[in-house]
Structure formats: C-alpha cells, structure tokens
DOVO-775902 format. One line per 10 residues: number of its first residue (from 0); their letters; for each residue x, y, z of C-alpha. Coordinates in nm, 2 decimals. Layout:
N
NUM = A = X/Y/Z; ...
//
This chain:
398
0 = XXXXXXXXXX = 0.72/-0.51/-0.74; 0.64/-0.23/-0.46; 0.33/-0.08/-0.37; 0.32/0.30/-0.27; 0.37/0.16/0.11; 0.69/-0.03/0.02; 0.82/0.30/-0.18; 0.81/0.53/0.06; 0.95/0.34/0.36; 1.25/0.25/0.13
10 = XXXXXXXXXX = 1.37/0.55/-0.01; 1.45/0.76/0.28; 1.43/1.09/-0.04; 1.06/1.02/-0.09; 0.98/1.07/0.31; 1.19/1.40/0.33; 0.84/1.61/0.25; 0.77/1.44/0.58; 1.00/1.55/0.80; 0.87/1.81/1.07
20 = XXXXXXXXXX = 0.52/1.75/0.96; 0.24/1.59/1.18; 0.11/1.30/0.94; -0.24/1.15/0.94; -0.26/0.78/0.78; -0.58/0.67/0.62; -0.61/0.27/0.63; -0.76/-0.04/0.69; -0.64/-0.36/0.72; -0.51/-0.43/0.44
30 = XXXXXXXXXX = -0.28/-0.15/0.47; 0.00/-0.35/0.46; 0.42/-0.36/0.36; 0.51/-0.64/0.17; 0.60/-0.85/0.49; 0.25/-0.83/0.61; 0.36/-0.52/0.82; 0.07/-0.29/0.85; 0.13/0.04/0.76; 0.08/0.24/1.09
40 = XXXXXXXXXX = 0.36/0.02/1.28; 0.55/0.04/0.96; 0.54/0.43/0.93; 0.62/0.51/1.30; 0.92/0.23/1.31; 1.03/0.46/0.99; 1.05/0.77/1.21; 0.74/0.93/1.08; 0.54/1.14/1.34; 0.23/0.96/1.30
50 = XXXXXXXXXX = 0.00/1.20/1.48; -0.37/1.06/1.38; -0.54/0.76/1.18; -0.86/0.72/0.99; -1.02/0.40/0.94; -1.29/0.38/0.67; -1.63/0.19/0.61; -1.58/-0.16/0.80; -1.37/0.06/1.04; -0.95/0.05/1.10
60 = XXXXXXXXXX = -0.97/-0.30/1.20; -1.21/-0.37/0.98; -1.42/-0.56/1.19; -1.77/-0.45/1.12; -1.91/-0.72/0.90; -2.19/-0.58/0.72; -2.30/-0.22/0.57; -2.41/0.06/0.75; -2.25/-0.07/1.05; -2.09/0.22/1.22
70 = XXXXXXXXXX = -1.77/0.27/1.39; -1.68/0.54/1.69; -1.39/0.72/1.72; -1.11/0.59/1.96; -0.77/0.60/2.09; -0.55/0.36/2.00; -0.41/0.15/2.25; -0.05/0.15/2.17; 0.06/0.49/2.03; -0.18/0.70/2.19
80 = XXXXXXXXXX = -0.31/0.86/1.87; -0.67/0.97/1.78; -0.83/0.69/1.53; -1.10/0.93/1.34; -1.45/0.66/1.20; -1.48/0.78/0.85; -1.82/0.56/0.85; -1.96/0.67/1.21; -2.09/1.04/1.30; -1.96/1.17/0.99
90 = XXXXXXXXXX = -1.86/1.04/0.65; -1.70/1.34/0.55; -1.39/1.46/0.80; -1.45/1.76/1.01; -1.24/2.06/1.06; -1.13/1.93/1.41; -1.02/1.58/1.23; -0.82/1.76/0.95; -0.70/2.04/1.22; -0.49/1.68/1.39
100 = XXXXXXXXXX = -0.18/1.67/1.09; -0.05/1.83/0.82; -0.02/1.59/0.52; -0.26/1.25/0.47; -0.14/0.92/0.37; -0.42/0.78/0.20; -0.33/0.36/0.18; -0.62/0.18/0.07; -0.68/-0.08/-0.10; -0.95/-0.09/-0.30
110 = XXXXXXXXXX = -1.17/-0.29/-0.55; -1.19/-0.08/-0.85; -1.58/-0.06/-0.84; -1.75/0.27/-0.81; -1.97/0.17/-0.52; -1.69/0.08/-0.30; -1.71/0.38/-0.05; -1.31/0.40/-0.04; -1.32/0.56/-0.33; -1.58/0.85/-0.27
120 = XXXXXXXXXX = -1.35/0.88/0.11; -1.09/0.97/-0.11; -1.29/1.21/-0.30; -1.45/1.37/0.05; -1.08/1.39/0.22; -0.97/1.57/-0.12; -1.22/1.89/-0.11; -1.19/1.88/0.29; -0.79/1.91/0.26; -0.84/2.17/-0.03
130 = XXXXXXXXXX = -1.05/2.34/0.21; -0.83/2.34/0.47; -0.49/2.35/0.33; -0.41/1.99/0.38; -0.19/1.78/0.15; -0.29/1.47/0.04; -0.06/1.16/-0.06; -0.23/0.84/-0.21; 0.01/0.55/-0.18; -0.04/0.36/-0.45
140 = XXXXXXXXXX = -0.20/0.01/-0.45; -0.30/-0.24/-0.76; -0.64/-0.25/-0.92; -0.75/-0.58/-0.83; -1.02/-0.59/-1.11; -0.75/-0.46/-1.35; -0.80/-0.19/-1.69; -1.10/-0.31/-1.79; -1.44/-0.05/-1.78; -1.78/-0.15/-1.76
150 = XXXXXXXXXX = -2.15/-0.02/-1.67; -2.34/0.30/-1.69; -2.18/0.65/-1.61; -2.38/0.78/-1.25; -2.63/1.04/-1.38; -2.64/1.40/-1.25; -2.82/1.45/-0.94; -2.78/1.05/-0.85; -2.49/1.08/-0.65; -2.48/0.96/-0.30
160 = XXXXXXXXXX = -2.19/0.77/-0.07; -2.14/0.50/-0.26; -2.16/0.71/-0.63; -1.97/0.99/-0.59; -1.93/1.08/-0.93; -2.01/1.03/-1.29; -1.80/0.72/-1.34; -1.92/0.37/-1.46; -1.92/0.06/-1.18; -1.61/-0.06/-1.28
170 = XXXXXXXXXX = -1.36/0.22/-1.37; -1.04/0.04/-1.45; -0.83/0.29/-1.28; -0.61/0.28/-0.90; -0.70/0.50/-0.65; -0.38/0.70/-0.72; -0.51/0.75/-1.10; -0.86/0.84/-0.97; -0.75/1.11/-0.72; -0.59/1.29/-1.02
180 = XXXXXXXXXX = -0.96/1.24/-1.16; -1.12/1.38/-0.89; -0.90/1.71/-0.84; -0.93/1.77/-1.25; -1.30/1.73/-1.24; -1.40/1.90/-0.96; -1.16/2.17/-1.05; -0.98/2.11/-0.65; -0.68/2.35/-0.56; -0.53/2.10/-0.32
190 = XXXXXXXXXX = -0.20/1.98/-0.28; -0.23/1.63/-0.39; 0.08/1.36/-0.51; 0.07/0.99/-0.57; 0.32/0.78/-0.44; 0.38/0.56/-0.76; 0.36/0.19/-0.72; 0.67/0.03/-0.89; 0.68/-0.26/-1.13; 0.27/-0.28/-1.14
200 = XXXXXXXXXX = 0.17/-0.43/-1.47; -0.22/-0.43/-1.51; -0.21/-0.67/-1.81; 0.03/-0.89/-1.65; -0.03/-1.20/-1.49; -0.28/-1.13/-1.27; -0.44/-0.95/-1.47; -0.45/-0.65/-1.22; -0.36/-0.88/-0.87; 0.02/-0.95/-0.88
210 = XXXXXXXXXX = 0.06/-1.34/-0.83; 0.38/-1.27/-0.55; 0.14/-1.08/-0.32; -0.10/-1.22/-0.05; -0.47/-1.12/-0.04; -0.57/-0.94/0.24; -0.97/-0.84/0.30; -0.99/-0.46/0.28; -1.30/-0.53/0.40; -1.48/-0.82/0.59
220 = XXXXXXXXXX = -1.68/-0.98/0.26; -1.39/-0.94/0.02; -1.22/-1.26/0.01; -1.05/-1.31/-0.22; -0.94/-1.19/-0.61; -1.23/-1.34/-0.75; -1.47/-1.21/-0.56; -1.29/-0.84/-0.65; -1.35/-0.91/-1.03; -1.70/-1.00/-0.94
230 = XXXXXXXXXX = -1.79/-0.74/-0.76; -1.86/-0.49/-1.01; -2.21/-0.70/-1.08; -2.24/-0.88/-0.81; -2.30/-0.56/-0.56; -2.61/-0.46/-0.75; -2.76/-0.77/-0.53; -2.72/-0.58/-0.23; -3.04/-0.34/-0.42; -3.30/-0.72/-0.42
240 = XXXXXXXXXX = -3.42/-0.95/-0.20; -3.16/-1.22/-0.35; -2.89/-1.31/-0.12; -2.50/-1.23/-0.22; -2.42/-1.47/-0.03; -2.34/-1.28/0.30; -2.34/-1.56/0.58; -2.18/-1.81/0.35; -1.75/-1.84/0.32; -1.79/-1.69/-0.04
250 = XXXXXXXXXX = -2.03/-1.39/-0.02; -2.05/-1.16/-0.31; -1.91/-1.44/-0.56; -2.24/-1.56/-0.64; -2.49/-1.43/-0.93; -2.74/-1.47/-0.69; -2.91/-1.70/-0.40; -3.32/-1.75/-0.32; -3.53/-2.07/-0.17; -3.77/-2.00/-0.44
260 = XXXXXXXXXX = -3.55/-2.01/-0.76; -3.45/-2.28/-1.00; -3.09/-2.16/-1.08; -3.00/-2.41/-1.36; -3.33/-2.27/-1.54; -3.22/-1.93/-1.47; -2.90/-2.04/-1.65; -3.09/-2.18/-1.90; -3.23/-1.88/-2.02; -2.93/-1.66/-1.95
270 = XXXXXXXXXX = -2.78/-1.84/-2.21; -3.11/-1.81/-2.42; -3.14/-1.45/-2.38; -2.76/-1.33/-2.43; -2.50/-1.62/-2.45; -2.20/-1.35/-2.51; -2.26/-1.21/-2.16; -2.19/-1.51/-2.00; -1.84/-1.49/-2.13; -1.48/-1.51/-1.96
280 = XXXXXXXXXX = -1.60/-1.69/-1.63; -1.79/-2.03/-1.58; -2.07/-2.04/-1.35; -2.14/-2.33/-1.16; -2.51/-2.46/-0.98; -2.49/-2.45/-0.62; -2.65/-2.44/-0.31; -2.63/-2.33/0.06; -2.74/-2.18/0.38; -2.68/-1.84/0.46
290 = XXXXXXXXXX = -2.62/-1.85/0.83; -2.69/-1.46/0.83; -2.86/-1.23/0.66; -3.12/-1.24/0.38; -3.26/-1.60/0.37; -3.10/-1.68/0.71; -3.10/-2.09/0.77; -3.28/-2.14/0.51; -3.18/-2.34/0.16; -3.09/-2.11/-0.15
300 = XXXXXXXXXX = -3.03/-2.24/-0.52; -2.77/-2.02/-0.67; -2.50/-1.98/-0.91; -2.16/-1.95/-0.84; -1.91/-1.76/-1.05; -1.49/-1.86/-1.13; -1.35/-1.58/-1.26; -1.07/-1.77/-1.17; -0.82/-2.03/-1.29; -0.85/-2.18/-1.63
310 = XXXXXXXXXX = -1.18/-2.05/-1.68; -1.11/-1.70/-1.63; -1.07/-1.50/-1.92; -0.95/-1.12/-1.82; -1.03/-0.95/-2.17; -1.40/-1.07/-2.21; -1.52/-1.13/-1.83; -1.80/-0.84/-1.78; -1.94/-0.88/-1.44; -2.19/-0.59/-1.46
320 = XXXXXXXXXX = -2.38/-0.73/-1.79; -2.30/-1.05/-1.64; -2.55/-0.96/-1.34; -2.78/-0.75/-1.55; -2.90/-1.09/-1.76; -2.90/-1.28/-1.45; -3.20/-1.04/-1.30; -3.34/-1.04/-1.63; -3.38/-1.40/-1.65; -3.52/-1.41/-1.32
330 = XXXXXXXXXX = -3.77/-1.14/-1.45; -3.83/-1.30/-1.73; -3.93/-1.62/-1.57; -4.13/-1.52/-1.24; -4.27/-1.18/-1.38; -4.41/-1.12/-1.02; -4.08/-1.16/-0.85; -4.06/-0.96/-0.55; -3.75/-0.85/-0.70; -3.65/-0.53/-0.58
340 = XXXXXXXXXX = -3.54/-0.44/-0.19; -3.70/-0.16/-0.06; -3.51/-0.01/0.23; -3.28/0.31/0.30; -2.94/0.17/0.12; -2.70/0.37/0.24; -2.92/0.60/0.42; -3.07/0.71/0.09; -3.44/0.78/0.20; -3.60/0.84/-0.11
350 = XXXXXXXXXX = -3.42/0.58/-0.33; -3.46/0.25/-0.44; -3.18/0.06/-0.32; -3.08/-0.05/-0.67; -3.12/0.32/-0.81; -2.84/0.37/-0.57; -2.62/0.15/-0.63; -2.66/0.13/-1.07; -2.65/0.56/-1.02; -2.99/0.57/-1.23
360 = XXXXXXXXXX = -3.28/0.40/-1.24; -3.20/0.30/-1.60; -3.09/-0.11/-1.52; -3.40/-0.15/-1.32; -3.62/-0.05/-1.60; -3.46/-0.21/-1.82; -3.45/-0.53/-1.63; -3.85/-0.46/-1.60; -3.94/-0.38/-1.92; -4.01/-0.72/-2.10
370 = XXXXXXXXXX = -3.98/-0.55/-2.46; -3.59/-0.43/-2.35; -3.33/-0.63/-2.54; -2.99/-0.68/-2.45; -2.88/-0.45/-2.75; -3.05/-0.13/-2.54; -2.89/-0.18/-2.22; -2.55/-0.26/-2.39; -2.58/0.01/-2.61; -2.63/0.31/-2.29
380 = XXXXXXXXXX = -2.35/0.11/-2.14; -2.08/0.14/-2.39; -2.14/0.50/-2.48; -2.07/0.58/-2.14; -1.81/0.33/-2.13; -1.64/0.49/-2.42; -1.65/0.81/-2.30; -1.46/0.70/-1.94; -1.18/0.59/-2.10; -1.16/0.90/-2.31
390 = XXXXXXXX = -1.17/1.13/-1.98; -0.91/0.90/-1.80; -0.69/0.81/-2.10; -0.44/1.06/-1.99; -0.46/1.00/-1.62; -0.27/0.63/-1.65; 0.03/0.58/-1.45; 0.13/0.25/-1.51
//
C-alpha cells in the first residue's frame, strides 16, 4: 500500500498543482516515505520548492516529551527554511506564517482520538488558509485505531485545543476524511484536497495499522499500535492524579497507576460492575516506578492493557467505557479518592482537567454519582455515537 507521502512523490501528475508554487509542509516525525525517508528531505529531493515547515505539539522533531511543553520557532539548519511552532506563541498560524507559501502539505500522522491536538491543527490551519486564500493538501495516513467510534459528542461551548469540535473521543475517521468534516461543518470556502492513500484497508489485518509498515512515534509517548488503540480511554488519566504511566517504557497503555491502590481489587469489581466493558483486550496486574512525573520513584499497582496479539479483539475493544469503569471502580471503592487533578490542562483556567478532555462534565458525574449505572453512561454514549457515524457516513474514502 502507499500513504498520501508515497503517492505524491511517485506520480510526477499529482505534484503538477505544485509546480511554481511556494509549498509549506506540516509534519512531525513520523512524516515519513515508506523507506523511512522523512517527508521534508523527501519533498525537496522531488523538486518541490519547499519554502516553510510547521511542526506541531511535541514540535518538528518531536522532542518535547510531555504536554504543554512549548516549542520556538527556528531555522532549520540544512535548507535554510523558517520552521513555524504550532504549540509555542501561537496555536493557531498567523498571517505572517501563512503569508511564507502558497499551498500546505498537511502529513500527520495521527491517533484517531479527538484530543490528539493534530487534529484541531488541522482544523485551525483550515479557517486560517480560508482566510487567507491558502490551499490546503492533507496527505493521507492510516487510522491507527481503525473505523471503530466511541464516547460522548464534545458539548457546545466545551470546546478548547484538544476538542475542537462536536465529535466523540474516538472518531473512526483519517485525517484526510476529517478535513472534509471540518470544511462541511464549519461551512469553510477554502481550497482543500486529500491526497488519497492507496491500498488502505481499515478492516484488514491490522485492523487500521497495516502489518508491512513500521511504527514511528508521532509523538514522544506514543509507542506503539497498542498504545494508539488505547488511547482513546486511557488520555482521560491525564484529567486525575493516577499516573498513565509517563516515566515508564509503556506510558499511556495502562488503565491506571497509584501507590495507594489495590489493582487486582479494582479488577475485581470492574468485572463486578460491567463485565462486557472489559471486552476485546486482557488486562494484566502490574507494577512500576515512574521515573518522572505523577508518582515519581515511587511504587504504583496498575493494570496493564494488550489490545494486542491473540487477545486483541478489533470489533468489541472500547477503550473509552473501558477507562470509564476503571475510575468507577476506583470510586466505588475509595469514595474519598482524591480522584480528580485540578490544574490548567491545556491552559484551560476555568476547567476541570477531565471536563476538558471528556468535552463535558458528564463522565465525571457519572463516575461520582454512586446511583449512575453503566446503562446511563452507555446510553448518552451511543446516541451520540450513532449520530457520528450518520454525519460522517458519506465522508469515507477508503
């Protein structure tokens, strides 16, 4: 197969558009060909007149480790050209960065999870290149997580950097799909195109991931494919004083890690509460050290999840219910958890972190309210659900 990348450098008819036009090329490093080529020495070997980049949250290189770690602008060192921080002064490009080419080459890949902020930088370069004139191309990339759809729509007036639009946490769709999304919604007047990927099949093996293409980190914490099917539930962590397992080798592939919990009698009445949520994966006791970050050197229980190999089943794996009974448990047994991290996630002032991040404060309450059953938080879920894939059912390229 080929991803958008691989099209364009191939067929010489596809880069014609290109020709005479100063081209800016969104990336990161996983903005790669298919021989590990990334795309910014790929596109000016191909004759394209490169004239600026732009490097999202985690930066170009993709070297800052944690969020809301900011990255400057700079030059780089071996073409001369202006790299533009998408996550630094501004999230949002200014006239003076879209004033430096003519068409963007958008070549992320991302994790198909609403709070991954690649997706609302696609949204914010969008209405900036309407403004302006610009064109936008998205080259294509797979959905790691795949079709499937699951969580809560944002609600109106919750949206913020990492929500940037009333779509559930895991929205099933590439970036290429989603930027048709965005310029239909918003009702956008830009010139937009998708450079198709060819050969993706989303219910092929894989299951989203094609098994002939290496894994690259598009950002610092994601590690691998299962933590990208995790994600979509295992992110809401980043809203409690549980660690995700950042300072560990597997961060973000764990339900949840604290000194003061028992996980196997979490487990216990996970599978008490709602044993059909802890379908499709297998979750495995564990412990360890974070050697950064929340719990730093000290000794966490946890639970580790393989959405992977023989116990990975693609079609009934739901990561966000799957981390929605895990907090509930914990709720359930230590009502006086200090459960909830109160800080500015994402520069959001006003905010509970995990408001942010679920796009409501619905989850939370639920998770709170000891009278909530599983049946009321899966019943707000699927409505919204539904209704996603009924906005989106025509927007499917592949």
């Amino acid at each position: 197969m080929k991803f958008g990348i691989d099209r364009l450098l191939a067929d010489p008819e596809l880069r014609r558009p290109l020709e005479g036009k100063r081209i800016a090329l969104v990336a990161h490093p996983a903005s790669v060909t298919a021989d590990l080529t990334h795309s910014l020495d790929a596109l000016i070997a191909a004759g394209v007149n490169v004239a600026s980049a732009f490097g999202p949250q985690h930066g170009l290189k993709g070297d800052k480790q944690d969020n809301m770690v900011e990255t400057a602008d700079e030059t780089d060192p071996q073409y001369g050209i202006p790299v533009f921080s998408l996550y630094g002064e501004v999230r949002r490009p200014s006239g003076q960065m879209m004033s430096s080419a003519d068409i963007f080459l958008f070549d992320l890949q991302d994790l198909g999870c609403r709070i991954y902020t690649f997706v609302t930088t696609l949204l914010y370069l969008l209405e900036e290149a309407a403004k302006h004139g610009k064109a936008v191309w998205v080259l294509d990339r797979p959905n790691p997580a795949g079709r499937p759809v699951e969580g809560t729509l944002l609600e109106p007036g919750q949206e913020s950097f990492v929500g940037a639009a009333p779509m559930p946490m895991r929205h099933g769709l590439t970036l290429g799909e989603m930027g048709h999304w965005f310029v239909g919604h918003f009702g956008l007047d830009v010139d937009y195109r998708v450079i198709q990927m060819e050969g993706w099949q989303p219910e092929g093996p894989g299951h989203g991931w094609p098994s002939d293409r290496v894994w690259i980190n598009p950002s610092p914490n994601a590690a691998n494919v299962n933590m990208a099917r995790a994600y979509a539930g295992t992110v809401m962590l980043e809203g409690t004083t549980l660690s995700e397992g950042r300072g560990t080798t597997r961060p973000l592939e764990v339900l949840f890690g604290a000194p003061d919990l028992d996980a196997k009698a979490v487990l216990a009445e996970m599978d008490r509460v709602a044993p059909d949520w802890l379908s499709g994966c297998a979750l495995r006791e564990c412990w360890f050290e974070p050697t950064f970050h929340k719990h730093a050197g000290t000794l966490c229980s946890a639970l580790m999840i393989h959405a992977e190999g023989p116990f990975y089943r693609h079609d009934a794996f739901r990561p966000w219910r799957l981390q929605a009974l895990a907090l509930k448990a914990i709720r359930r047994l230590y009502p006086d958890y200090d459960l909830w991290r109160d800080f500015p996630y994402e520069y959001e002032l006003e905010r509970l972190a995990i408001d942010v991040i679920n796009g409501g404060s619905s989850l939370r309450e639920w998770v709170d309210d000891a009278a909530a059953k599983p049946a009321d938080l899966d019943r707000v879920a699927t409505a919204g659900e539904n209704r996603w894939r009924e906005e989106t059912r025509n927007l499917l390229l592949y």
